[in-house]
N, C-alpha and C positions, 0 to 999 in steps of 0.2 A: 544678691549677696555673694554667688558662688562668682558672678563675672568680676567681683572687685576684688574678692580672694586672689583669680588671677594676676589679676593687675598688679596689687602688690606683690605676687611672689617675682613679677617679671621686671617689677621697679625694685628690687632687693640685686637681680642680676645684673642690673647695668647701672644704678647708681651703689659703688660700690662706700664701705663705708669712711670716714673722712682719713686723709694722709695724716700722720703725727710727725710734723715737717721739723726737719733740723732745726735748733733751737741754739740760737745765739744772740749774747746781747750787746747791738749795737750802741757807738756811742749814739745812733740819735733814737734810740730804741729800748722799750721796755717789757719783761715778759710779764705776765701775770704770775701769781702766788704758786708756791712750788712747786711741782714739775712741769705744769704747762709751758706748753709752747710762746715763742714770744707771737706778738698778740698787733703792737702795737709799734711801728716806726713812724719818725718824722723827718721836716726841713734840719731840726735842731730837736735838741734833748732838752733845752728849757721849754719849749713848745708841747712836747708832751708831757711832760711835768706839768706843766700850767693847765692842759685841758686833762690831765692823768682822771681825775671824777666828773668829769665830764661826756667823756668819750670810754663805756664799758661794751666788752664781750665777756658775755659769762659760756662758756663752752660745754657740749654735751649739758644745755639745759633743759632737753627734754631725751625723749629715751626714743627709744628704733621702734616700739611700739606705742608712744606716744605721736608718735610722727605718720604710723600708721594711722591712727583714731582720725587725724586731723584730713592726710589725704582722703580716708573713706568719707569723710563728708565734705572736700572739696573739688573733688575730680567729676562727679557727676558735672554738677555746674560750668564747674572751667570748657570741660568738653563737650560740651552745646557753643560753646564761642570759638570766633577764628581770629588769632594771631593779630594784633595790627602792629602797622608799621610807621605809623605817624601819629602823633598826642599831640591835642589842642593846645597845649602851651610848648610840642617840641621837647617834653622832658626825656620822653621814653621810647624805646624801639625796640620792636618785634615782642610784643606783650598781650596777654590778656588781664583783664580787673574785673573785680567784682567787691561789693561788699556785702555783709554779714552780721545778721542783728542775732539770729536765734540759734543755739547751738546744743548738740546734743548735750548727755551729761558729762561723757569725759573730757570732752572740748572745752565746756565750761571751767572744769575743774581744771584744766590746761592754762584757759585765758585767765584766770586767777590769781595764779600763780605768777604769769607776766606781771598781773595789772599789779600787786602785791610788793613786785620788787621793784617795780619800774617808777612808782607813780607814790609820792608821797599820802599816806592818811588823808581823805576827803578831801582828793584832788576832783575833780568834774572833769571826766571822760567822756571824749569824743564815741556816742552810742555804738556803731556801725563799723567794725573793724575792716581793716580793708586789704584785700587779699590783691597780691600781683603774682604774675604766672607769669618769668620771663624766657622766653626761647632760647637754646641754644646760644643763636647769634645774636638775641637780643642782648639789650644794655639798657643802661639809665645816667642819664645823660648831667653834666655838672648843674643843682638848680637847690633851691633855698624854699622848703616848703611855704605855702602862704601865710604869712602872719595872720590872716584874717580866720580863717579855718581851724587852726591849731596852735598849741599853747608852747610854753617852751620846752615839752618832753616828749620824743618821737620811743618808739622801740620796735622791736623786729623780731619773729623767729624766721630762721633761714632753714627752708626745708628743700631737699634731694640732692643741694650739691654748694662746694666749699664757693667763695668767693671775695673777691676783693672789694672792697669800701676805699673809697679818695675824698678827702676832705681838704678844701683848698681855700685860705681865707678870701673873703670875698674883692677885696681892694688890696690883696698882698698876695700874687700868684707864687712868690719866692716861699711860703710860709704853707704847710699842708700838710697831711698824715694819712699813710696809709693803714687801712685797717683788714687783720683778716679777719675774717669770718666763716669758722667751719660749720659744716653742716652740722644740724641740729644746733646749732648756738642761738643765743640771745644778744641782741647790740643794742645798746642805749645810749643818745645823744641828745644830752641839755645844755640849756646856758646859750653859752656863748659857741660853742658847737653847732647850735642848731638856729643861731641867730645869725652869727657872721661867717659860719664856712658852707659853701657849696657842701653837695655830698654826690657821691657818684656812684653807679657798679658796675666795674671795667666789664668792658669786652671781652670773651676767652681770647684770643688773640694778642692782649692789649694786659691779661689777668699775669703780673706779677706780685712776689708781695719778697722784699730784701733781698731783692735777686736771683728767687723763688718759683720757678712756674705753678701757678694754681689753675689747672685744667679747670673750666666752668663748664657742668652740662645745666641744664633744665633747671630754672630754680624757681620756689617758690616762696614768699614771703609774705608774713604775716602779720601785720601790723598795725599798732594801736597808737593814739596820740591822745592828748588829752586839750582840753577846752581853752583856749585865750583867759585871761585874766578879765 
């Protein structure tokens, strides 16, 4: 317990906490509800208008000590594994995965709350949430989770550092939306979001958002989907 105390006091000094980036709204861009930041650009303003409940970040959906609960029970695990740099279908680079059926109490009480607002009344949940630990210079590469596997509702908590989301229809590369995503947020993508657009998470190198640099370090995501129909 005292070595994971350190760890977070030492992931508190270098993932600092998220920027509250200048906030303007673009014509092809939307902020979310009062003062937040804008949230969400696209190709065009009718485009995100059209996926606007489709495509959600709920921001600071968990807390700095919420976030702690979660690394204390997934840093052991993650670090027993090494980085790869090649995924069986090419979707992902420089990552570790794992998933996860059984969770302490405040984790529980954590993933509850996702499942709560993410996931309509007696929807059937994919059991095993599945955690990705991306490197630095990792990424995740443009791809359309598998129909087979998961239903029409993905979601995500984004934990240790801010990051960019690209969403690009799948047979209309003109037509896409970028999304931020700060640390500690929620992102939810249904419908037709998660049916006809790619999804992606830039590169740091590559990590814009309205002409915005979003330094990416170390991120970790947590994420639930629920069952095919």
């Amino acid at each position: 317990m005292r070595i994971m105390k350190l760890f977070l006091n030492a992931a508190k000094s270098v993932y600092k906490s998220p920027v509250r980036y200048l906030s303007f709204l673009a014509d092809s861009g939307l902020k979310a509800d009062g003062d937040e930041p804008l949230l969400i650009v696209g190709s065009s303003r009718a485009l995100v208008q059209r996926l606007g409940s489709q495509v959600e970040v709920k921001t600071a959906f968990i807390t700095e000590e919420e976030e702690g609960d979660l690394l204390l029970e997934l840093e052991p695990g993650l670090k027993k594994k090494r980085y790869e740099f090649d995924h069986w279908d090419d979707a992902i680079h420089g990552y570790r995965e794992t998933e996860r059926v059984t969770w302490g109490a405040a984790c529980q009480t954590i993933l509850a709350r996702v499942r709560s607002v993410a996931f309509s009344s007696g929807s059937s949940l994919l059991g095993p949430v599945h955690v990705l630990d991306l490197d630095k210079t990792g990424y995740i590469k443009p791809h359309i989770d598998s129909v087979k596997f998961c239903g029409s509702t993905i979601t995500g908590l984004s934990l240790l550092s801010d990051s960019v989301m690209r969403l690009v229809k799948e047979d209309v590369s003109s037509e896409w939306l970028d999304v931020l995503l700060p640390r500690r947020s929620l992102y939810i993508l249904r419908d037709q979001a998660r049916y006809n657009f790619t999804h992606e998470i830039l590169k740091d190198e590559e990590s814009l958002f309205n002409g915005h640099r979003v330094p990416r370090q170390r991120r970790i995501s947590v994420i639930c989907r629920n069952l095919p129909a």
